[in-house]
Residue frames relative to the residue before (quaternion, step in Angstrom):
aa qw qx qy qz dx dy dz
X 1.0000 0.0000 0.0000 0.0000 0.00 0.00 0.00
X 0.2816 -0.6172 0.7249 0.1193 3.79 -1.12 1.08
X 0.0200 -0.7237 0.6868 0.0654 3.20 -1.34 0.74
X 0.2590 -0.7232 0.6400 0.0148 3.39 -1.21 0.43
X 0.2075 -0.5224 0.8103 0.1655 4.16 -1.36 1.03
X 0.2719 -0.5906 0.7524 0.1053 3.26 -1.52 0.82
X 0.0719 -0.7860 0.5879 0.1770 3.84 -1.06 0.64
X 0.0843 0.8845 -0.4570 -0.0412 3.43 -0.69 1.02
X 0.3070 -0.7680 0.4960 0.2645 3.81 -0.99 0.52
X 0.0149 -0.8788 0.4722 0.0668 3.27 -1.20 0.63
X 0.4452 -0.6843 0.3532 0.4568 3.99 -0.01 0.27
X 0.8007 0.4233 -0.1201 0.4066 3.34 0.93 -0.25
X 0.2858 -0.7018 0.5053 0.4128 3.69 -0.77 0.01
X 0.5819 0.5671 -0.3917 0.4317 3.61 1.38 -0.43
X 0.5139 0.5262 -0.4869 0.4711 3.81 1.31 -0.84
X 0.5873 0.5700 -0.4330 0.3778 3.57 0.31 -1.25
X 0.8004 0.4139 -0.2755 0.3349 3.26 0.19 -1.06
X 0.5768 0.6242 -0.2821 0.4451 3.33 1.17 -0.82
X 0.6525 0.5180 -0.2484 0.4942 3.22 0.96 -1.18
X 0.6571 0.6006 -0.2401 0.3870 3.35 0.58 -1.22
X 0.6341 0.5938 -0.2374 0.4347 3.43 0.62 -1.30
X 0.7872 0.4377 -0.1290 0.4149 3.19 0.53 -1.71
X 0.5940 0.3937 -0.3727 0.5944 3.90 1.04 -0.29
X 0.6458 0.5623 -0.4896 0.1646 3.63 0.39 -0.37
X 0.6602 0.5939 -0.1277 0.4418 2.48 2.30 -2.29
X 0.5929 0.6045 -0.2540 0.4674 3.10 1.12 -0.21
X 0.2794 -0.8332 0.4329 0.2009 3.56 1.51 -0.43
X 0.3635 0.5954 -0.5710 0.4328 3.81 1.20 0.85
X 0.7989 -0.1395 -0.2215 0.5415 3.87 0.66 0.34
X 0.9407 -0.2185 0.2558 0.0445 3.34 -1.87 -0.16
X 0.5936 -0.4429 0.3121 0.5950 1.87 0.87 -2.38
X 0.1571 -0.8446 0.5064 0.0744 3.66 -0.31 0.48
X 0.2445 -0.7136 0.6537 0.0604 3.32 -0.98 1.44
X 0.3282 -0.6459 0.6851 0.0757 3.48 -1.95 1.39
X 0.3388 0.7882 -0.5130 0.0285 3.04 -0.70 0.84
X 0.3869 -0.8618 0.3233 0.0555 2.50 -0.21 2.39
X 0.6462 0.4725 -0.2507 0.5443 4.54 -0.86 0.06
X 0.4694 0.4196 -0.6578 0.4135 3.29 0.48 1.02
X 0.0950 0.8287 -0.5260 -0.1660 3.07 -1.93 0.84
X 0.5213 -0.7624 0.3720 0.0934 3.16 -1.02 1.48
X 0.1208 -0.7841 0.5942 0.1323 3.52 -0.94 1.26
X 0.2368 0.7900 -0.5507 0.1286 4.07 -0.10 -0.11
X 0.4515 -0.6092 0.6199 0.2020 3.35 -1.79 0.60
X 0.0418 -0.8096 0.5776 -0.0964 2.99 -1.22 1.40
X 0.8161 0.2357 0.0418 0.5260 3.31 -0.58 0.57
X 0.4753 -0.5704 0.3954 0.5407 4.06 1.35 -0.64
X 0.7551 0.2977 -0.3463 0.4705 3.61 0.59 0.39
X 0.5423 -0.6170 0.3976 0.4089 3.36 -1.28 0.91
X 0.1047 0.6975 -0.6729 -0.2229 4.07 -1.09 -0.08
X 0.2675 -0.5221 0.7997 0.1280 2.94 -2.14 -0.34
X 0.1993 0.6714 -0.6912 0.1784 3.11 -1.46 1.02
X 0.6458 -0.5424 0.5009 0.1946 3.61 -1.34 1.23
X 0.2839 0.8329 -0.4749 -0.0129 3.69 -0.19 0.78
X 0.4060 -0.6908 0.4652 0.3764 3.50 -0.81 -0.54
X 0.2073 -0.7033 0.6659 0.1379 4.22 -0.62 0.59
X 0.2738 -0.6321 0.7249 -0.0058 3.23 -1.41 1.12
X 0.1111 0.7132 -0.6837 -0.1071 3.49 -1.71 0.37
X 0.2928 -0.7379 0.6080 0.0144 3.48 -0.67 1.72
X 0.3741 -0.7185 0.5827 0.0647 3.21 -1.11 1.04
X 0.5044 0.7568 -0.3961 0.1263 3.55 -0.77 0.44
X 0.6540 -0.5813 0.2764 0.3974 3.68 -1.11 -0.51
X 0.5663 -0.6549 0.2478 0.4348 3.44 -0.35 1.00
X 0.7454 0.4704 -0.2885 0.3740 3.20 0.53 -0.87
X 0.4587 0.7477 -0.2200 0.4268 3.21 1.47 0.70
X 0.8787 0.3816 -0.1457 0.2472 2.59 1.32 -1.05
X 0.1783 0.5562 -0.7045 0.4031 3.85 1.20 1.52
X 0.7116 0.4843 -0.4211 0.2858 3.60 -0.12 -1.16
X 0.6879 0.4201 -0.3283 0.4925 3.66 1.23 -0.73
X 0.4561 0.6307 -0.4583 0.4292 3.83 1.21 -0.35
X 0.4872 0.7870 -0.2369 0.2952 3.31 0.85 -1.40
X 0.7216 0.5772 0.0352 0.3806 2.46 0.16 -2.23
X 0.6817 0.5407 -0.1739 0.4612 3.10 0.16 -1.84
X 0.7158 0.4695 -0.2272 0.4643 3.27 -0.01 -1.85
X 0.6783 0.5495 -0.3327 0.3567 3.74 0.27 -1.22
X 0.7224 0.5006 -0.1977 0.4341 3.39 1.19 -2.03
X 0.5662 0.7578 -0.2363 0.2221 3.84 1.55 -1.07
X 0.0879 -0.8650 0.3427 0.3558 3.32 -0.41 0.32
X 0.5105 0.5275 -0.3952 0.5522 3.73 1.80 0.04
X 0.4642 -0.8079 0.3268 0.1583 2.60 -1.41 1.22
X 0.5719 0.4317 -0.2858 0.6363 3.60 1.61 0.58
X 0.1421 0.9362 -0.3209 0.0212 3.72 0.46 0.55
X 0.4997 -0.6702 0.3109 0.4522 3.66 -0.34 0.99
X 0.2484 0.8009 -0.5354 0.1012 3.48 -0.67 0.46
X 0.1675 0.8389 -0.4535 0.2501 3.55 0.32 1.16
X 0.3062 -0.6587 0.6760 0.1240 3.87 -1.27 0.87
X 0.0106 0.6179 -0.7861 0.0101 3.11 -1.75 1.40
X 0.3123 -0.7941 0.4711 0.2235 3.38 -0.68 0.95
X 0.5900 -0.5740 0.4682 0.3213 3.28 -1.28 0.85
X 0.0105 0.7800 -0.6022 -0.1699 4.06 -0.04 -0.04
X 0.7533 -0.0902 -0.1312 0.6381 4.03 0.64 0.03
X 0.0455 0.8754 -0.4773 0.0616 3.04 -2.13 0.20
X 0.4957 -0.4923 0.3039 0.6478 3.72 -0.13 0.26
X 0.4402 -0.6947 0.5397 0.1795 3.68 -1.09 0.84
X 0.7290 0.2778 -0.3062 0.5455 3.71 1.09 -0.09
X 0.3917 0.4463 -0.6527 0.4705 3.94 1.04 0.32
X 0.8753 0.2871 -0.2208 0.3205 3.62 0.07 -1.62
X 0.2276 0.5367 -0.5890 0.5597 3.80 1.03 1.03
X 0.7619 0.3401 -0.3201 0.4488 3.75 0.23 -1.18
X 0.6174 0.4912 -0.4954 0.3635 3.65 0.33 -0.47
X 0.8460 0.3432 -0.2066 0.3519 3.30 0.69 -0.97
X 0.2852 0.6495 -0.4774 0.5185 3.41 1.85 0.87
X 0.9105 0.2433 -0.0654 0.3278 3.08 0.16 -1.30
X 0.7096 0.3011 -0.4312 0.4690 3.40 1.11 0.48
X 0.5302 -0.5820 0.5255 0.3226 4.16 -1.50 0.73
């Protein structure tokens, strides 16, 4: 099993959550850390912004992760959204047994 942390931004701590829920109930990941007080400085559009967000990290199997892009994108409300895979290259062997128990 390949696993993969998924890294997402979100404007919200409630989007987080929304988002979060819905990949779990859905069993495309594991689990998904909120972690709310990130803030984000970045160039959009030709001007510089800033804006108070939250960053998720979804847990899961790599070969999962279009079905969680999907998702994501679908659940998102900006229309470019962070949404990026860092693979997991080692790890407790029974957390990532459990990731790949518990997600389809």
């Amino acid at each position: 099993m390949s696993a993969v942390f998924i890294y997402v931004t979100v404007p919200s701590e409630a989007e987080a959550g929304k988002i979060a829920a819905a990949l779990v109930e859905q069993r495309l990941v594991a689990c998904a850390n909120a972690i709310p007080g990130m803030k984000s400085i970045y160039r959009w559009q030709g001007r510089i912004a800033r804006r108070d967000e939250a960053v998720l990290i979804l847990k899961t199997q790599t070969h999962l992760f279009p079905a969680v892009e999907t998702a994501v994108r679908a659940l998102h409300p900006d229309e470019t959204p962070c949404i990026v895979a860092l693979p997991v290259e080692n790890g407790n062997a029974a957390y990532l047994k459990w990731i790949e128990t518990e997600t389809t």
